[in-house]
MIPATI-669266 format. One line per field, with one value per residue: residue number from 1; y, z, x of N, C-alpha, C in turn; residue in one letter. Coordinates in steps of 0.2 Angstrom, whole numbers, plus 5000, padded with zeros to 4 digits. Example, Ala and Ser with C-alpha at 12.3 -4.5 7.8 and 13.67 -1.06 7.14 Angstrom:
2
pos = 1_2
nyy = 4972_4989
nzz = 5039_5035
nxx = 5066_5064
cayy = 4978_4995
cazz = 5039_5036
caxx = 5062_5068
cyy = 4984_5000
czz = 5039_5039
cxx = 5066_5064
code = a_s
end
This chain:
366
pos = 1_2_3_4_5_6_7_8_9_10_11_12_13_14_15_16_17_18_19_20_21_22_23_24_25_26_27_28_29_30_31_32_33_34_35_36_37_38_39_40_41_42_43_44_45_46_47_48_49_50_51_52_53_54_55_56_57_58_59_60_61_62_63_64_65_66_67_68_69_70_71_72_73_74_75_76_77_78_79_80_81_82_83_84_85_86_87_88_89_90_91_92_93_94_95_96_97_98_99_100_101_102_103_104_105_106_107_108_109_110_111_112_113_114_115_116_117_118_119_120_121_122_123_124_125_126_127_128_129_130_131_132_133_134_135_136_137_138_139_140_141_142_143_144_145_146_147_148_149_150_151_152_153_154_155_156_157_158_159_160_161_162_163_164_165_166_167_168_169_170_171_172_173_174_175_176_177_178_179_180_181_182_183_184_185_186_187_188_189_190_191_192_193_194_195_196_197_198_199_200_201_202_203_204_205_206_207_208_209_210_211_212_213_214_215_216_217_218_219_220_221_222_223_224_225_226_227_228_229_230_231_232_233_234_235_236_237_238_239_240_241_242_243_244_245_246_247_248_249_250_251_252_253_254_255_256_257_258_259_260_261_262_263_264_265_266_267_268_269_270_271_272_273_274_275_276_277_278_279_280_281_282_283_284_285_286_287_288_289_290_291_292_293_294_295_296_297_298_299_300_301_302_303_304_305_306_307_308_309_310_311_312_313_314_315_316_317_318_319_320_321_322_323_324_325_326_327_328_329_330_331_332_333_334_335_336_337_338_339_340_341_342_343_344_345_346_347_348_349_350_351_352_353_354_355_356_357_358_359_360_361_362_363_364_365_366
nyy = 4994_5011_5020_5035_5036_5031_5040_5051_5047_5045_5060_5066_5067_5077_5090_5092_5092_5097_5109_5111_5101_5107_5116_5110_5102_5109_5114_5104_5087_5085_5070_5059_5065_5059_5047_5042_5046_5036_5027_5026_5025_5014_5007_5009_5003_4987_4987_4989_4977_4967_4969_4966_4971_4985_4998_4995_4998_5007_5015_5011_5018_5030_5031_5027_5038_5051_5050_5050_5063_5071_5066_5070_5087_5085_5079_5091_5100_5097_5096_5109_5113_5107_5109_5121_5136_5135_5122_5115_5115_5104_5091_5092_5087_5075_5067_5070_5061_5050_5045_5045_5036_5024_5028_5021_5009_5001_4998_4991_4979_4975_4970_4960_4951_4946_4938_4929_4928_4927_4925_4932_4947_4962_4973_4967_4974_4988_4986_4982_4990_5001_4996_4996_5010_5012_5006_5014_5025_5022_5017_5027_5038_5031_5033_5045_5057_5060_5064_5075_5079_5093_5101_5112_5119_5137_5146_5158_5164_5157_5160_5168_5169_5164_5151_5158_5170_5173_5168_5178_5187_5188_5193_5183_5172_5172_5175_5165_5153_5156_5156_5140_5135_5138_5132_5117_5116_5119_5105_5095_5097_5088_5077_5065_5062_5056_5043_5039_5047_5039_5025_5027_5032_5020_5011_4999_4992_4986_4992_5001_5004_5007_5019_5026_5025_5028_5043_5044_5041_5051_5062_5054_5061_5075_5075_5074_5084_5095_5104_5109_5116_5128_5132_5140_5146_5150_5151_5153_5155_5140_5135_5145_5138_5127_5128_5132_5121_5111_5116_5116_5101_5098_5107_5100_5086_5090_5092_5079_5072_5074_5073_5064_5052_5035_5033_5039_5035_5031_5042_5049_5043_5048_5064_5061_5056_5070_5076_5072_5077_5091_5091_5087_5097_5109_5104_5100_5114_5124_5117_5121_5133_5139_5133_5141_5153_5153_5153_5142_5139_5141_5132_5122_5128_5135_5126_5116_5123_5126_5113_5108_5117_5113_5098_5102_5105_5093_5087_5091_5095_5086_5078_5092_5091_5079_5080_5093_5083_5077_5085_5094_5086_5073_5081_5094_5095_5095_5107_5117_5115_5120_5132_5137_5136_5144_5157_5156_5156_5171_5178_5176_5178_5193_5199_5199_5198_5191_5192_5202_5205_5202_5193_5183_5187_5179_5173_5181_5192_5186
nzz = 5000_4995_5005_5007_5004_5019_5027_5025_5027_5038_5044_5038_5046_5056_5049_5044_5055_5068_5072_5073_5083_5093_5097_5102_5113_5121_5126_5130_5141_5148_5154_5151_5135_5131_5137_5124_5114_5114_5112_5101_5093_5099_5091_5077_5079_5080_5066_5057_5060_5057_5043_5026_5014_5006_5005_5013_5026_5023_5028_5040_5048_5047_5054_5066_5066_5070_5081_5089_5086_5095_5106_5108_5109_5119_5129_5130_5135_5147_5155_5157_5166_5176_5180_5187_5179_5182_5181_5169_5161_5168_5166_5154_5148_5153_5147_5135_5138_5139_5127_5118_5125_5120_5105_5106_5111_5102_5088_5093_5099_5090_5082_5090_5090_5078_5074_5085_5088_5073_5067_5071_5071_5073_5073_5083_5096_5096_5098_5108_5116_5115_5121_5134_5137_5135_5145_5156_5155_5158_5169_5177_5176_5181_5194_5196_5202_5196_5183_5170_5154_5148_5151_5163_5168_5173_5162_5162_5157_5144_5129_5114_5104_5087_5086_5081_5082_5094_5097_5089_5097_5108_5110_5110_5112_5097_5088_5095_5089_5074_5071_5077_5067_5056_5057_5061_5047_5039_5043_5039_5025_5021_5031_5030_5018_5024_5028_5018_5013_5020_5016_5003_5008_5010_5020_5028_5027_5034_5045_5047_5056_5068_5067_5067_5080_5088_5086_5092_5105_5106_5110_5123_5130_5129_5133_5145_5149_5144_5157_5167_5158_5155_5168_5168_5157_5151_5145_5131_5128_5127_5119_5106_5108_5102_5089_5082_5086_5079_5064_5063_5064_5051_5043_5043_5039_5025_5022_5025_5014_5003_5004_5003_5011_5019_5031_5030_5035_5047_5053_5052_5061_5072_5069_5070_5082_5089_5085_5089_5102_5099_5094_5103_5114_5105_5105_5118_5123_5115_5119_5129_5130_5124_5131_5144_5139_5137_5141_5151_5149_5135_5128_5120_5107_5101_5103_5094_5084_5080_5078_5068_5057_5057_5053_5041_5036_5036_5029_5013_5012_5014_5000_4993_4997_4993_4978_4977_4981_4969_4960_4961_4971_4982_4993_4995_5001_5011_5015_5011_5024_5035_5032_5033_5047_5052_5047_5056_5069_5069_5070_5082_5089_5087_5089_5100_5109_5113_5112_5120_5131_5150_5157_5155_5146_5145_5156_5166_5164_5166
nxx = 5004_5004_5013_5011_4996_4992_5000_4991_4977_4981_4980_4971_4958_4962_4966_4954_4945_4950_4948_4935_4931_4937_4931_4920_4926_4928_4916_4909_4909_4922_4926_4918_4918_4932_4930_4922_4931_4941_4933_4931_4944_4948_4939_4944_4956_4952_4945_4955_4963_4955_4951_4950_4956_4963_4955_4947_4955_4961_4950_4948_4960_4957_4943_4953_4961_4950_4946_4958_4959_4953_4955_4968_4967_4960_4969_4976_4968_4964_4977_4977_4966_4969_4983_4993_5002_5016_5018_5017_5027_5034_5024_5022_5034_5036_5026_5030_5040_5034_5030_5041_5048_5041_5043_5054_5053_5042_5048_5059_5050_5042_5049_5055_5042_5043_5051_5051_5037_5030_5017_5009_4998_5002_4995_4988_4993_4990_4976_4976_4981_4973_4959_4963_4965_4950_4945_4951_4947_4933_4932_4936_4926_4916_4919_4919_4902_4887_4887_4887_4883_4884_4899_4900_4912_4917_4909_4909_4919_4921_4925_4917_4926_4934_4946_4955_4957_4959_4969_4976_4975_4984_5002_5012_5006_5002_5012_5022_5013_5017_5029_5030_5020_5027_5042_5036_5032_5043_5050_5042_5044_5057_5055_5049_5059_5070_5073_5073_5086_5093_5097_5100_5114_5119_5114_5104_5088_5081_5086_5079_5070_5079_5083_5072_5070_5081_5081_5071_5077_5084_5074_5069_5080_5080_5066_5070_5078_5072_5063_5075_5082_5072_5070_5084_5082_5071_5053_5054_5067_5070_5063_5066_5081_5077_5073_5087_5094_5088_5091_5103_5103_5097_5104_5116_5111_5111_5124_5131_5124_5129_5145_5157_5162_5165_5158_5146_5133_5131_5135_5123_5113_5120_5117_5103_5101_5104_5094_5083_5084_5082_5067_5061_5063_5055_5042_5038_5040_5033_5019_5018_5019_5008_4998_4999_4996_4985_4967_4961_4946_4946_4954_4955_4947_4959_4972_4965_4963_4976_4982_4972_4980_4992_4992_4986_4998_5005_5000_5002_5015_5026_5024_5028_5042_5047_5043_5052_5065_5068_5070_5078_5089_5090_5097_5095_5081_5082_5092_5084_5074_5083_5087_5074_5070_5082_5076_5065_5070_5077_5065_5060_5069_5071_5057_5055_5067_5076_5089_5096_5086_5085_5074_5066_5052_5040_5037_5034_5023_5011
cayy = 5000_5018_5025_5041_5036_5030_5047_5054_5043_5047_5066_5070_5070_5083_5093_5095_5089_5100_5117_5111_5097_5111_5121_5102_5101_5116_5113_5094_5086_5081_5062_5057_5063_5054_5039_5041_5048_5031_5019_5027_5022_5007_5003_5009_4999_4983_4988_4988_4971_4963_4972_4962_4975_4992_5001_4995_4998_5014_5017_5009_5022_5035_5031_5029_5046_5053_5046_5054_5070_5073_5065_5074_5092_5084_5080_5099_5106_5092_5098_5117_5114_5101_5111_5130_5136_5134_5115_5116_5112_5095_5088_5092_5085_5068_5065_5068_5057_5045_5045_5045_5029_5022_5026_5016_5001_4998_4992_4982_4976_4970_4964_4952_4950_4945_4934_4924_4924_4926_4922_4936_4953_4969_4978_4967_4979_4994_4985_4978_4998_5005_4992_4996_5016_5013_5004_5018_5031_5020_5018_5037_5042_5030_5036_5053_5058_5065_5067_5080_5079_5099_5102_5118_5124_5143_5145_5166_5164_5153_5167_5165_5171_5158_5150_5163_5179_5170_5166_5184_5194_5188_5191_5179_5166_5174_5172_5159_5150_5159_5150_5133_5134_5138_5125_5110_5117_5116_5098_5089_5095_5084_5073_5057_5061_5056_5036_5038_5046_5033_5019_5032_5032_5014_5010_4994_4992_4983_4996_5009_5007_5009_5026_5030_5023_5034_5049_5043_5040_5060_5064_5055_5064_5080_5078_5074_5091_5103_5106_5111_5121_5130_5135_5144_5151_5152_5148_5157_5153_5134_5136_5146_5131_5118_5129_5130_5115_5108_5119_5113_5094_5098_5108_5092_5082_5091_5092_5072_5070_5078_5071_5056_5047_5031_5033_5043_5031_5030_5050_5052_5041_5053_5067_5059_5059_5076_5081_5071_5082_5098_5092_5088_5105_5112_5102_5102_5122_5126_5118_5125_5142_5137_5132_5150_5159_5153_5153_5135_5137_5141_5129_5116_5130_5135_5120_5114_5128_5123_5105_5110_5122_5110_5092_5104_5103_5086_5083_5094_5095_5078_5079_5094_5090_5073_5082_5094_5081_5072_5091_5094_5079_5072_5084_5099_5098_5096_5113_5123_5117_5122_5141_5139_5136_5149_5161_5157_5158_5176_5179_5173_5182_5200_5200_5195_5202_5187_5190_5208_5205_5200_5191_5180_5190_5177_5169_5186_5192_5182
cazz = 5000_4998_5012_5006_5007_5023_5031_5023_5032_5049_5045_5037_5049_5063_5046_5044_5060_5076_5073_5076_5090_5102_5101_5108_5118_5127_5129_5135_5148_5145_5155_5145_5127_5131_5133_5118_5108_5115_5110_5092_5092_5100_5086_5073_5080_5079_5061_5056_5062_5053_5038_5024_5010_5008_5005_5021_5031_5025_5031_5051_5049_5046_5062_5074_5069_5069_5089_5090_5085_5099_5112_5108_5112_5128_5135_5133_5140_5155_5159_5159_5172_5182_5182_5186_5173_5185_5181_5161_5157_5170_5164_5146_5146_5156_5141_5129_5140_5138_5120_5114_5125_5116_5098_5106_5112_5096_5082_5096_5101_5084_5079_5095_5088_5072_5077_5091_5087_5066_5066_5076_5068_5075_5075_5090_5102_5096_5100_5118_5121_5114_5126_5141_5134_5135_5153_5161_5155_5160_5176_5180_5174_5184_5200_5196_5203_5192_5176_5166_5147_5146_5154_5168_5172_5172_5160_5160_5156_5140_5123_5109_5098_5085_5090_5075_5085_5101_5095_5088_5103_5111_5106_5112_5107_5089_5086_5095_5084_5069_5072_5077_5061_5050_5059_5057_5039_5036_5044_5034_5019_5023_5037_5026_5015_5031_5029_5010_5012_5024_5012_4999_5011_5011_5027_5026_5026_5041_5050_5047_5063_5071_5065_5072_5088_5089_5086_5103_5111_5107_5112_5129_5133_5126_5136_5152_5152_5147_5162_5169_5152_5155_5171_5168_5152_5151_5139_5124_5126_5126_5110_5103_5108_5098_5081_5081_5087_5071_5058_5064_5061_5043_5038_5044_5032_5018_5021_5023_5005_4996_5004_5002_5016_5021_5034_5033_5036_5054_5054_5049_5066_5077_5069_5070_5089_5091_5080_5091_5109_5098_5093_5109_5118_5104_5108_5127_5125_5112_5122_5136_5129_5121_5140_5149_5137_5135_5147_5149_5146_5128_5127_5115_5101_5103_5100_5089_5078_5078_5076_5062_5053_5058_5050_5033_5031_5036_5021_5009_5014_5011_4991_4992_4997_4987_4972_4976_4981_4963_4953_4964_4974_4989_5000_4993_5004_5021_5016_5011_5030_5038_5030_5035_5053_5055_5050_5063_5077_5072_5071_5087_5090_5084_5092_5109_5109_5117_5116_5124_5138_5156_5158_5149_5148_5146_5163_5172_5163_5167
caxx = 5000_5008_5014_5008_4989_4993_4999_4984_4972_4981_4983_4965_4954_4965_4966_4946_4941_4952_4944_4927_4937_4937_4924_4915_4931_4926_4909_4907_4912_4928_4926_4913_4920_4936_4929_4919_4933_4944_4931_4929_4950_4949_4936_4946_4960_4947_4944_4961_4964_4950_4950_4954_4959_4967_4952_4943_4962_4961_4943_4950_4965_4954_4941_4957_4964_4947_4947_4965_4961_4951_4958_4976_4961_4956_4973_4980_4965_4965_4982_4976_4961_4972_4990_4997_5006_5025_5020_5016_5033_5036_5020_5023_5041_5036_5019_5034_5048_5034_5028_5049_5050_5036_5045_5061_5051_5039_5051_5060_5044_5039_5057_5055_5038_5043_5057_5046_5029_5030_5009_5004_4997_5005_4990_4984_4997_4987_4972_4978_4981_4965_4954_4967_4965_4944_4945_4955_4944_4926_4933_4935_4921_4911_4921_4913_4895_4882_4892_4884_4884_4888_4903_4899_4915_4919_4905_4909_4926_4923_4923_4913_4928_4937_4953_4958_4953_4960_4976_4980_4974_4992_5007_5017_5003_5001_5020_5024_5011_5018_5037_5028_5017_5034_5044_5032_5033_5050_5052_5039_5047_5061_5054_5051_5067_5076_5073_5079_5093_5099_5095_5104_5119_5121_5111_5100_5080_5079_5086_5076_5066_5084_5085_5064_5071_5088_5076_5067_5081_5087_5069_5071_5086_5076_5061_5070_5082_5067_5061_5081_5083_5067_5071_5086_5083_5064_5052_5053_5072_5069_5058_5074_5085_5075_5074_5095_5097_5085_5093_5109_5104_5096_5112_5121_5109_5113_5130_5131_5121_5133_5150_5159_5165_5160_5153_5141_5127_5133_5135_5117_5110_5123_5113_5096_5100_5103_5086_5076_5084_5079_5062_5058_5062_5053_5035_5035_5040_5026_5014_5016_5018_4999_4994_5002_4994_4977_4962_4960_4942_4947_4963_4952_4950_4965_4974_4960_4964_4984_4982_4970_4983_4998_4989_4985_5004_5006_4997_5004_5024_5028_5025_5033_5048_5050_5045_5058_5072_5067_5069_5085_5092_5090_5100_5091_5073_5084_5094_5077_5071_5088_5084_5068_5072_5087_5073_5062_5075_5077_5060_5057_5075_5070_5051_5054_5070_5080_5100_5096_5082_5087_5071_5059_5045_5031_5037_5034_5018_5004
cyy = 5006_5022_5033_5041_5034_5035_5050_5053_5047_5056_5069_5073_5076_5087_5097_5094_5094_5106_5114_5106_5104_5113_5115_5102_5106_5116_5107_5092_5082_5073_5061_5059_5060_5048_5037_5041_5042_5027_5021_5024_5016_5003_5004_5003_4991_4982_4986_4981_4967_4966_4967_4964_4981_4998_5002_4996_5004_5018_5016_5014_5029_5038_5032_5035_5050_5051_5052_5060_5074_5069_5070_5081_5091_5082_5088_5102_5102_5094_5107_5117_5112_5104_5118_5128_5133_5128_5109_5110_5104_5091_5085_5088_5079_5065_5064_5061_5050_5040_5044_5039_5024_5020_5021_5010_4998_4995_4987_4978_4970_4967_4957_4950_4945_4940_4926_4923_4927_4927_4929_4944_4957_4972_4976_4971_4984_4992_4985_4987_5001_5000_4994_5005_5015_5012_5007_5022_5029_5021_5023_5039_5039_5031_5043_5053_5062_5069_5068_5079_5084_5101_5110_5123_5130_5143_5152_5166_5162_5159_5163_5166_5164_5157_5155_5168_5178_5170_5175_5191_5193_5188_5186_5173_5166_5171_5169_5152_5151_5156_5145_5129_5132_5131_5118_5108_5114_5109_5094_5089_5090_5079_5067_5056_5059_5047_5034_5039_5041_5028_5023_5032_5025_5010_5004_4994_4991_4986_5002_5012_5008_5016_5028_5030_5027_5040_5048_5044_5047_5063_5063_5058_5072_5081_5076_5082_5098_5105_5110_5115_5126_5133_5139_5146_5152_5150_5149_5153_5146_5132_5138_5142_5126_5121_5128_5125_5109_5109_5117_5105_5094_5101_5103_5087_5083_5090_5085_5069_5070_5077_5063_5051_5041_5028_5037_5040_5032_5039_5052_5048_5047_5059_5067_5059_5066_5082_5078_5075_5088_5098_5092_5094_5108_5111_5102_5113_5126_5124_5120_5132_5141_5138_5139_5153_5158_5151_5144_5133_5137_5137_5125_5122_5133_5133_5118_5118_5126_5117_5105_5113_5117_5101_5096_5102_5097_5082_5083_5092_5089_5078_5084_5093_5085_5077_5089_5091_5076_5077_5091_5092_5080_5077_5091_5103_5099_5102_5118_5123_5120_5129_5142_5140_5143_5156_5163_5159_5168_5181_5182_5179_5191_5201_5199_5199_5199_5187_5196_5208_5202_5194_5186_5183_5185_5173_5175_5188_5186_5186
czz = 5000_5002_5012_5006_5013_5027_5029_5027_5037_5047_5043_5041_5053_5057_5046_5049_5066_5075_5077_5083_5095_5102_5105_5114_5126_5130_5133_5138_5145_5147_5151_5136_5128_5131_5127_5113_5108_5112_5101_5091_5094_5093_5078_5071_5077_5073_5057_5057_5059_5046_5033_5015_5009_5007_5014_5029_5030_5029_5040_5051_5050_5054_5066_5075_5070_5078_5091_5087_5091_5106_5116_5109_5119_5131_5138_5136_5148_5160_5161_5163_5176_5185_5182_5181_5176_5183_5173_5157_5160_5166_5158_5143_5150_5152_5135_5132_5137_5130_5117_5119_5122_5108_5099_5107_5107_5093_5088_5098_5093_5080_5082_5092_5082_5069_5081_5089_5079_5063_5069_5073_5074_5077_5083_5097_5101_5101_5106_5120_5120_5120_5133_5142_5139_5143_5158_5163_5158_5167_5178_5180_5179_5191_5200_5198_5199_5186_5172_5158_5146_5151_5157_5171_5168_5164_5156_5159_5146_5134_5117_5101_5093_5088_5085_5079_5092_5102_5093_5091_5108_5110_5106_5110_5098_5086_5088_5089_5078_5068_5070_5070_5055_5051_5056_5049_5035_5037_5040_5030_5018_5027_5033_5021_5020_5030_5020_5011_5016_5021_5006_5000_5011_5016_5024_5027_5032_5047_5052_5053_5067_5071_5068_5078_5091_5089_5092_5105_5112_5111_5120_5132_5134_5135_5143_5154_5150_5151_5167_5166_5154_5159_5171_5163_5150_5147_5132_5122_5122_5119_5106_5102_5102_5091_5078_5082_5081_5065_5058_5061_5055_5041_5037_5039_5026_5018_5019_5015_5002_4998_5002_5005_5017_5025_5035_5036_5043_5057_5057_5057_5071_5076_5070_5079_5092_5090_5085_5101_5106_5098_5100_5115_5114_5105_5112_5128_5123_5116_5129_5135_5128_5127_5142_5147_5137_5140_5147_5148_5137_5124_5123_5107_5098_5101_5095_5082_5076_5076_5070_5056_5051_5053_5044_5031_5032_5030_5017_5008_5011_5003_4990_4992_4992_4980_4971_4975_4971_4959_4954_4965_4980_4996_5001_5000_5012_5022_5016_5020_5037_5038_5033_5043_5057_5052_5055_5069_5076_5070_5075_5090_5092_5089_5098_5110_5115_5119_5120_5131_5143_5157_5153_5150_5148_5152_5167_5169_5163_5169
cxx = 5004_5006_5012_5001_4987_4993_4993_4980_4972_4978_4976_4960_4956_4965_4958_4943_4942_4948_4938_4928_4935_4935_4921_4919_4929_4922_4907_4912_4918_4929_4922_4916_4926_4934_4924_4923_4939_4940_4929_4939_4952_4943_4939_4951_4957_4946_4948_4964_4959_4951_4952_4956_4960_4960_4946_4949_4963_4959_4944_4956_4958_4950_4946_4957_4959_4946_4953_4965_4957_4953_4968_4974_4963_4963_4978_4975_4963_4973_4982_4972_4966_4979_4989_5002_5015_5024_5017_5022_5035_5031_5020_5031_5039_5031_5027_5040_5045_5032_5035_5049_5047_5041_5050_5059_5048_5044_5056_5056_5044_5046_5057_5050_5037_5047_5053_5037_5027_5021_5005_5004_4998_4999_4984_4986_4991_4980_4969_4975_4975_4961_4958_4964_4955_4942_4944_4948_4936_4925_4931_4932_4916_4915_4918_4905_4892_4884_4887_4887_4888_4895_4903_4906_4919_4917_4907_4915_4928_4921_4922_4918_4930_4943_4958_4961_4959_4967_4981_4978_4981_4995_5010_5011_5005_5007_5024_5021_5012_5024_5034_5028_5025_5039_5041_5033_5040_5052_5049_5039_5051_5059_5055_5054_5071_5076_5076_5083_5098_5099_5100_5110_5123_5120_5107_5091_5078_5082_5084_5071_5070_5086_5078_5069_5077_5085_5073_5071_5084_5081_5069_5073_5083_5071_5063_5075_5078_5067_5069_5083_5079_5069_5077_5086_5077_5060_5052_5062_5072_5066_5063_5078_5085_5075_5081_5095_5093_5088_5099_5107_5101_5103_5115_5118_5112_5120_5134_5128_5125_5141_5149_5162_5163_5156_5149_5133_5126_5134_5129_5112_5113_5116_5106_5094_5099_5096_5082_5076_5082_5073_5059_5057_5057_5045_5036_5035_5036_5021_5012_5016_5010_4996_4997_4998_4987_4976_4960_4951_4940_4952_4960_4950_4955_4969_4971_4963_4971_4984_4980_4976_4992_4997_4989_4993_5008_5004_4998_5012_5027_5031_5028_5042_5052_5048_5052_5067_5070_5071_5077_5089_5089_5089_5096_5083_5076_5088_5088_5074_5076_5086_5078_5066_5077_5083_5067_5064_5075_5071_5058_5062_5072_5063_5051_5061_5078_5085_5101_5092_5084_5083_5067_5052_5038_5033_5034_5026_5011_4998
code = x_x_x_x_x_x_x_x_x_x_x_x_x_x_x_x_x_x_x_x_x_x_x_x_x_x_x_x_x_x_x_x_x_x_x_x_x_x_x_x_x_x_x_x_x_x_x_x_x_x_x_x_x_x_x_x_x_x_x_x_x_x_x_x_x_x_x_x_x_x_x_x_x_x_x_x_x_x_x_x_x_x_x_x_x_x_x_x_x_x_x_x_x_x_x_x_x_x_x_x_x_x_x_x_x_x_x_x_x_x_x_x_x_x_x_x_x_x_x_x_x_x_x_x_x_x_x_x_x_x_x_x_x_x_x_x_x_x_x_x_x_x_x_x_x_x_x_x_x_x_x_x_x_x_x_x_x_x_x_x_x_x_x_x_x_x_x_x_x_x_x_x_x_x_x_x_x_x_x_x_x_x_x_x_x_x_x_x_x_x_x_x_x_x_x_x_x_x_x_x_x_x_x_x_x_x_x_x_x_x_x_x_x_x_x_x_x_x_x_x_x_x_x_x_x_x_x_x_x_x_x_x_x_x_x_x_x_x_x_x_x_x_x_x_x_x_x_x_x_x_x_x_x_x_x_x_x_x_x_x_x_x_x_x_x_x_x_x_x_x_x_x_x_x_x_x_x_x_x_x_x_x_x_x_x_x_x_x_x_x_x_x_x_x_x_x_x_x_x_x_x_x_x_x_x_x_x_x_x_x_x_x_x_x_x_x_x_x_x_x_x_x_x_x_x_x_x_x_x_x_x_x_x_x_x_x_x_x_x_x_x_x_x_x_x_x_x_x_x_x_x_x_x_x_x_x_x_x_x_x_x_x_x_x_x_x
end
């Protein structure tokens, strides 16, 4: 099946789906649509595992992520009733320490898998966790008394604007989400040129989940020293961090294409750790700027609206880039997202005013 109507699948729904995701997110209880929006991906899951051709394995990707685009809603605005902003950053950096242990366990998972029980379809883990996922959630809810459909809290707080309006009445949201936005952009020009050029390098097939998994393992590293970065240098800094510290590992891609040494296969994993310690600061830092800055009775359009804007170029970027590494080469789509990252950083640089201020201003304005 191609991989490109695959990411499609995943990436459609949160494209046309998150906007309207969080207006609901806002208004309904959140215990109740979590366990609705688990058992719409546990049934996906379900679906996916019976199906028994690519049109109807589409259709079960599709359900999941359609499940998955409002549960990825309801955990940011779960962490904005639940947490003060000073505790933004641990929360968001232990979600991420555990989702980057996850990328490192899967492909060893399914290698032992693959090795030891040869008969046994993959897609049963997903399933195990969506049922364990739907469990959690019934449980909780039925520890709660008198669970209301509309969800009641801070009723006078919630604005009728869109997560548009919302987003560009603060600065520090506005262009914070105006970096994010471009970022996202610049990587998934290049993001799925990164398993070619390693196959291109002289890298083998069957270690392509060795290179997902060196990515987690930088992300681990990542999402356990935000929270100690953060606190000495703030959070706009820490966001700062992770654009240089990207645009550095793309220049190093391109650089590696277009040498000649022999190892560069073995280069291109070093580099792929270091990309996965920047991306990590830079998702736990945005979304805690996201959470700081917004009312958490609006944190679902909000997000809803990012998710929305961020999934549009999930969909597009991709083809862009492989049509440009076709027109130009390979190394080509990883230098466009290098440029495109070094001018986010002075963006971000120039507008906030970072190598001159003492302080971090979004720490102190609340």
């Amino acid at each position: 099946m191609d991989a490109g109507l695959i990411a499609a699948a995943f990436a459609l729904p949160n494209a046309v789906l998150s906007h309207k995701a969080g207006y609901l997110v806002d208004k309904v209880n959140n215990n109740f649509l979590f366990l609705c929006s688990n058992l719409v991906v546990a049934s996906g899951a379900l679906f996916a595992l019976t199906s028994d051709n690519q049109i109807a394995f589409l259709l079960a990707i599709l359900v999941r992520s359609t499940g998955r685009c409002f549960t990825s809603i309801l955990s940011q605005r779960h962490i904005s009733l639940h947490h003060t902003y000073k505790e933004y950053v641990k929360v968001n950096s232990t979600i991420s320490l555990i989702s980057n242990i996850a990328k490192v366990a899967a492909p060893l998972l399914f290698s032992l898998t693959a090795l030891y029980l040869p008969d046994v379809n993959k897609l049963v883990f997903s399933l195990v966790m969506s049922v364990i996922l739907v469990l959690n959630c019934l449980l909780y809810t039925l520890r709660k008394e008198n669970i209301q459909i509309e969800d009641i809290s801070n009723p006078s707080q919630r604005s009728t604007s869109n997560g548009y309006k919302l987003i560009s009445k603060d600065a520090y949201l506005l262009w914070g989400t105006i970096v994010y936005c471009l970022s996202i952009f610049a990587v998934y020009i290049s993001d799925d040129l990164l398993a070619y050029l390693y196959l291109s390098l002289g890298g083998q097939g069957a270690h392509i989940g060795t290179l997902i998994a060196t990515i987690g393992a930088g992300g681990i590293i990542g999402s356990y020293l935000v929270p100690y970065i953060e606190r000495i240098s703030g959070l706009l800094r820490t966001f700062l961090i992770s654009l240089c510290f990207d645009a550095v590992c793309f220049l190093a891609y391109f650089l590696i294409s277009i040498s000649s040494f022999s190892s560069r296969a073995t280069l291109l994993m070093l580099v792929a750790f270091c990309m996965g310690v920047g991306t990590a600061f830079g998702i736990v830092g945005f979304r805690s700027l996201a959470q700081q800055r917004s009312n958490a009775s609006n944190i679902g359009k909000i997000y809803g609206t990012i998710q929305s804007i961020t999934s549009i170029t999930v969909l597009i970027l991709p083809l862009t880039g492989a049509l440009i590494a076709d027109t130009f080469g390979n190394g080509v789509p990883f230098l466009i997202t290098s440029i495109i990252l070094v001018i986010c950083s002075l963006l971000l640089i120039t507008r906030f005013s970072l190598l001159t201020s003492t302080k971090d201003k979004l720490n102190v304005e609340q």
